[in-house]
TIVO-480411 format. One record per residue: residue in three letters; x, z, y of N, C-alpha, C in turn. Coordinates in pm, whole numbers, padded with zeros to 5 digits, always signed. Atoms other than C-alpha are relative to their C-alpha. Layout:
<recs>
ALAXZYXZYXZY...
</recs>
This chain:
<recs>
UNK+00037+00050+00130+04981-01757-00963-00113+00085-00057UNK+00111-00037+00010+04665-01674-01116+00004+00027-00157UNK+00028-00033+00151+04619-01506-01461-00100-00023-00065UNK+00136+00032+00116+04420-01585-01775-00081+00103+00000UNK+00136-00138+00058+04118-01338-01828+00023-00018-00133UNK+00084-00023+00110+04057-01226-02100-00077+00069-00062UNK+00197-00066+00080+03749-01052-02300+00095+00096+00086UNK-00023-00143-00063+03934-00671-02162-00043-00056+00121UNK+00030+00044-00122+03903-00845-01799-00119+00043+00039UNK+00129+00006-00060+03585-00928-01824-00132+00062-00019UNK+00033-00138+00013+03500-00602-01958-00039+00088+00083UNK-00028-00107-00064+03629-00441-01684-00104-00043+00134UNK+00093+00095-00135+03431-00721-01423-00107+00078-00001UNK+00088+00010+00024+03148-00664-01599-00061+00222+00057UNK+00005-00164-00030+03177-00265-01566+00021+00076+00114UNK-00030-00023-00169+03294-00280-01214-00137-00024+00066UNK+00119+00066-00069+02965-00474-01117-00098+00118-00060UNK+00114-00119+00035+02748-00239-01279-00032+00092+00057UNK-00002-00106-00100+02867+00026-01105-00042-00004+00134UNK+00058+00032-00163+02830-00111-00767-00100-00045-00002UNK+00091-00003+00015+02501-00183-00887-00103+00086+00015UNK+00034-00163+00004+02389+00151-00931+00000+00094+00104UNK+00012-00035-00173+02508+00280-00619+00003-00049+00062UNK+00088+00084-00056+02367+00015-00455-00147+00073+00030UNK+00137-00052+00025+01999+00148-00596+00032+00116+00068UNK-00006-00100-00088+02130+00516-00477-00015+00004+00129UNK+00001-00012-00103+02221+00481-00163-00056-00089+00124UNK+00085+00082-00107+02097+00157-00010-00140-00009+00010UNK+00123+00024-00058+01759+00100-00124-00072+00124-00016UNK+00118-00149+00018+01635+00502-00181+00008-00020+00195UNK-00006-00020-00140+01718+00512+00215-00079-00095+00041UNK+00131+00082-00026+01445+00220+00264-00122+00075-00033UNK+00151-00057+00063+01190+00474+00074-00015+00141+00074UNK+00055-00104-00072+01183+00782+00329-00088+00044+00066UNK+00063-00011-00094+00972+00678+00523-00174+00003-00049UNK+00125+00019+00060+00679+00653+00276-00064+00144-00045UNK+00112-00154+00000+00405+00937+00280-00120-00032-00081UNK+00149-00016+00035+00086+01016+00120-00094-00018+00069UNK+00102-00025-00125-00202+00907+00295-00121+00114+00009UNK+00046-00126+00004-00373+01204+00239+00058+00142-00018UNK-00032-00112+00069-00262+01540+00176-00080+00089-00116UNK+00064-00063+00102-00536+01638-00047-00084-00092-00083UNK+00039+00125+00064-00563+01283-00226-00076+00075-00144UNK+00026-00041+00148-00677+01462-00555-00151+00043+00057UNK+00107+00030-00068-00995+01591-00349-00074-00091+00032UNK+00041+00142-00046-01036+01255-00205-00064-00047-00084UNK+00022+00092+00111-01043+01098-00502-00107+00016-00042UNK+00172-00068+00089-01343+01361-00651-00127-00057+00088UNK+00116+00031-00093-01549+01240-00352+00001-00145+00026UNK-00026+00182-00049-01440+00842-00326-00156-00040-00026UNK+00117+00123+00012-01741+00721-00470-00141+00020+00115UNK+00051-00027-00084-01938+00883-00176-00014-00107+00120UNK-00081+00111-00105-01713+00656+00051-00085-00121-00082UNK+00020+00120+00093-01784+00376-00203-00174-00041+00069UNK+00152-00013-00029-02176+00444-00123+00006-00042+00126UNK+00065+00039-00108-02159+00443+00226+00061-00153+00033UNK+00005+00110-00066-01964+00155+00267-00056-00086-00078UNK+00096+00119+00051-02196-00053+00025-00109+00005+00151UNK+00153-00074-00057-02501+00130+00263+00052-00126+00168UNK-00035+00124-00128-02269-00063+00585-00020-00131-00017UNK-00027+00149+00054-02237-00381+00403-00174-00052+00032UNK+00156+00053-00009-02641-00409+00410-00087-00014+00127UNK+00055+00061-00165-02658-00413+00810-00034-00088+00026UNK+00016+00131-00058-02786-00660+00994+00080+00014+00098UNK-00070-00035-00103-02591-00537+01288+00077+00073-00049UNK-00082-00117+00069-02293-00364+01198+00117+00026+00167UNK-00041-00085-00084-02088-00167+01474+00132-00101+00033UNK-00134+00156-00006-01766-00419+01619+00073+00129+00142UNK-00082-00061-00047-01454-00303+01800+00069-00051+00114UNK-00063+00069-00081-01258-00420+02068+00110+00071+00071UNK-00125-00074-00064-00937-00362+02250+00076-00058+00141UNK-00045+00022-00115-00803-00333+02603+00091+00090+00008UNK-00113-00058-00032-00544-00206+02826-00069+00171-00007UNK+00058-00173-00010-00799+00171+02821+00023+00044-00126UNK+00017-00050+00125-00780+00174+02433-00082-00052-00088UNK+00073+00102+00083-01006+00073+02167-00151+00046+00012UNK+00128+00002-00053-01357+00047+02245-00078-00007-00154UNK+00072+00024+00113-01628+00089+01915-00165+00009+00056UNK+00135+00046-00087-02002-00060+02045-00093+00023-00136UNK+00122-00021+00133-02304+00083+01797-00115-00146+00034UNK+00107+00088-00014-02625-00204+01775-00062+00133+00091UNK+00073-00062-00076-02875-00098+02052-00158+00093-00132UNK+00082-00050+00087-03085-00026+01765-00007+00080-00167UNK-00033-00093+00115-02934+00197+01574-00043+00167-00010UNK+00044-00123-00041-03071+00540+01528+00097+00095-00085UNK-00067-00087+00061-02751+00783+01448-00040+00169+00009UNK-00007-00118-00059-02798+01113+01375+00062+00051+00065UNK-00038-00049-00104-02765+01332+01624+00113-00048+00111UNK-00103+00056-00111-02542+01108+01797+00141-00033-00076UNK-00101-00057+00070-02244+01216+01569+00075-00125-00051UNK-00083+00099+00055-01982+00967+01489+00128+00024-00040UNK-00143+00022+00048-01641+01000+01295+00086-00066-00032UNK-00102+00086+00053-01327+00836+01282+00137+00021-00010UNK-00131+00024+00048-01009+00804+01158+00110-00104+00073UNK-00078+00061-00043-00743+00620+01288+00139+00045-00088UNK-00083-00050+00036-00482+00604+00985+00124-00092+00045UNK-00138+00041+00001-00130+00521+01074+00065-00032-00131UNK-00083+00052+00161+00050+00308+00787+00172+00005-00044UNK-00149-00032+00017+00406+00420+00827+00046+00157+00031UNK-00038-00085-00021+00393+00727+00989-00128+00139+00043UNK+00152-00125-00045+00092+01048+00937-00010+00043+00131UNK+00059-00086-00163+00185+01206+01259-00018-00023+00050UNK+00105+00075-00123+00019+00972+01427-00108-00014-00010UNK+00165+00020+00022-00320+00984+01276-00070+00061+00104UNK+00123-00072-00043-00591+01050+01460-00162+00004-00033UNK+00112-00062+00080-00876+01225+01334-00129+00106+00085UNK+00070-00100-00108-01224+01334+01578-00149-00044-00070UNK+00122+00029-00004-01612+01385+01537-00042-00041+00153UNK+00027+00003-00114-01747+01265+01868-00136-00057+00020UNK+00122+00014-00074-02057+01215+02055-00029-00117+00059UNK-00007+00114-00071-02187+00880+02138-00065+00029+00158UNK+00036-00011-00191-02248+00815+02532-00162-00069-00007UNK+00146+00080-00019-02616+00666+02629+00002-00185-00040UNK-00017+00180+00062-02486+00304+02562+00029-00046-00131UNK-00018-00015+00099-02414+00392+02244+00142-00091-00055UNK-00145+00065+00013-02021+00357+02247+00121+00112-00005UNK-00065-00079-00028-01729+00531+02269+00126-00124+00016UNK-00129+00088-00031-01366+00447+02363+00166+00093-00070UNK-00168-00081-00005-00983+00577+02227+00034-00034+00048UNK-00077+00026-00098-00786+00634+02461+00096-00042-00068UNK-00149+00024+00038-00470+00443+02458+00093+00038+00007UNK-00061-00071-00009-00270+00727+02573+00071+00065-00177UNK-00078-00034+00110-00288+00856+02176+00015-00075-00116UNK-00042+00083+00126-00181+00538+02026+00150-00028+00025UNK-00113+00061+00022+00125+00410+01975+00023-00153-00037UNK-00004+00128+00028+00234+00023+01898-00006-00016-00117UNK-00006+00069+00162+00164-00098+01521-00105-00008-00044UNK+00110+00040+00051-00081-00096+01267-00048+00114-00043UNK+00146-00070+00061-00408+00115+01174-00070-00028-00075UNK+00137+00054+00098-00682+00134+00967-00097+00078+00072UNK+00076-00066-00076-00958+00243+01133-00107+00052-00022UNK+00184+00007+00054-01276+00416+00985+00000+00088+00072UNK+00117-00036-00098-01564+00454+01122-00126+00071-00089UNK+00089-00055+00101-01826+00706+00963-00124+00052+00098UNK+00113-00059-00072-02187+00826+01068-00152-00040-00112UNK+00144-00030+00042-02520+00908+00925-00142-00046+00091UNK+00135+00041-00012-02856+00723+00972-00143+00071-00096UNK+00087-00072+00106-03174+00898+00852+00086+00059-00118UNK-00064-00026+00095-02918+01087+00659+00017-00086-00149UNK-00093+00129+00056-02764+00800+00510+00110-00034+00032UNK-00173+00067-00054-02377+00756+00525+00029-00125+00034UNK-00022+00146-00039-02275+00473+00649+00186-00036+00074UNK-00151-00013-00021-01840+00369+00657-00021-00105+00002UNK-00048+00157-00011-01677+00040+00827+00120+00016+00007UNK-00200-00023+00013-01250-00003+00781-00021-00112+00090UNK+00029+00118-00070-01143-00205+01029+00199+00025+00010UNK-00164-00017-00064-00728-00292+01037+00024-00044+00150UNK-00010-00007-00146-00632-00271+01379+00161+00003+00036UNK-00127+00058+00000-00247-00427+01500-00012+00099+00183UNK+00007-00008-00172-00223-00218+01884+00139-00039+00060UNK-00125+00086-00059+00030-00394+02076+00049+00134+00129
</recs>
């Protein structure tokens, strides 16, 4: 047999649910938020210099040829225009990881005579990137982002 409620009841419903509301938020969804990092460690730096970034990638945007990427079983391949004149060769990139920093990878490197380079696929892992690409023309910055899914 089933009893009447009444207002105390649904007092107590109402105060029961709350609770398991609450530690709900504690324990279920903070344990969804561990895994979230800073993508920088010295974002406050970053920030003083963004509009630098901002510059070069307007300075990319005004290519006629702009630098393109590609991906195989060796890694990810980044192809300069044959007619690009970088200084000294010098190219930087980033490779940020969006779930987990200790996978970034971060190198200045030297383009080859074909004006290319390749990451190896040895230091990737499966998911998603962002990928910049930085280098100086007639000392002129020049940044392309490129999201990148590696299977």
């Amino acid at each position: 047999m089933l009893k009447k409620l009444n207002w105390g009841h649904g007092v107590a419903i109402a105060l029961g649910s709350f609770i398991i509301f609450i530690l709900f938020l504690i324990f279920v969804y903070s344990s969804g938020m561990k895994n979230s990092e800073l993508i920088s460690d010295d974002y406050y730096q970053d920030e003083l210099t963004y509009q630098q970034v901002i510059d070069a990638k307007n300075n990319a945007e005004t290519l006629s040829q702009k630098p393109a990427y590609s991906q195989d079983k060796n890694g990810i391949k980044i192809v300069f225009p044959q007619n690009s004149n970088i200084d000294d060769s010098k190219v930087n990139f980033t490779l940020f990881r969006t779930d987990d920093g200790n996978l970034d990878v971060k190198k200045e490197i030297t383009l080859d005579g074909s004006k290319q380079f390749t990451i190896p696929s040895k230091v990737l892992s499966a998911g998603s990137y962002t990928l910049k690409v930085s280098w100086k023309e007639n000392k002129k910055p020049y940044q392309l982002d490129y999201d990148v899914q590696w299977k």
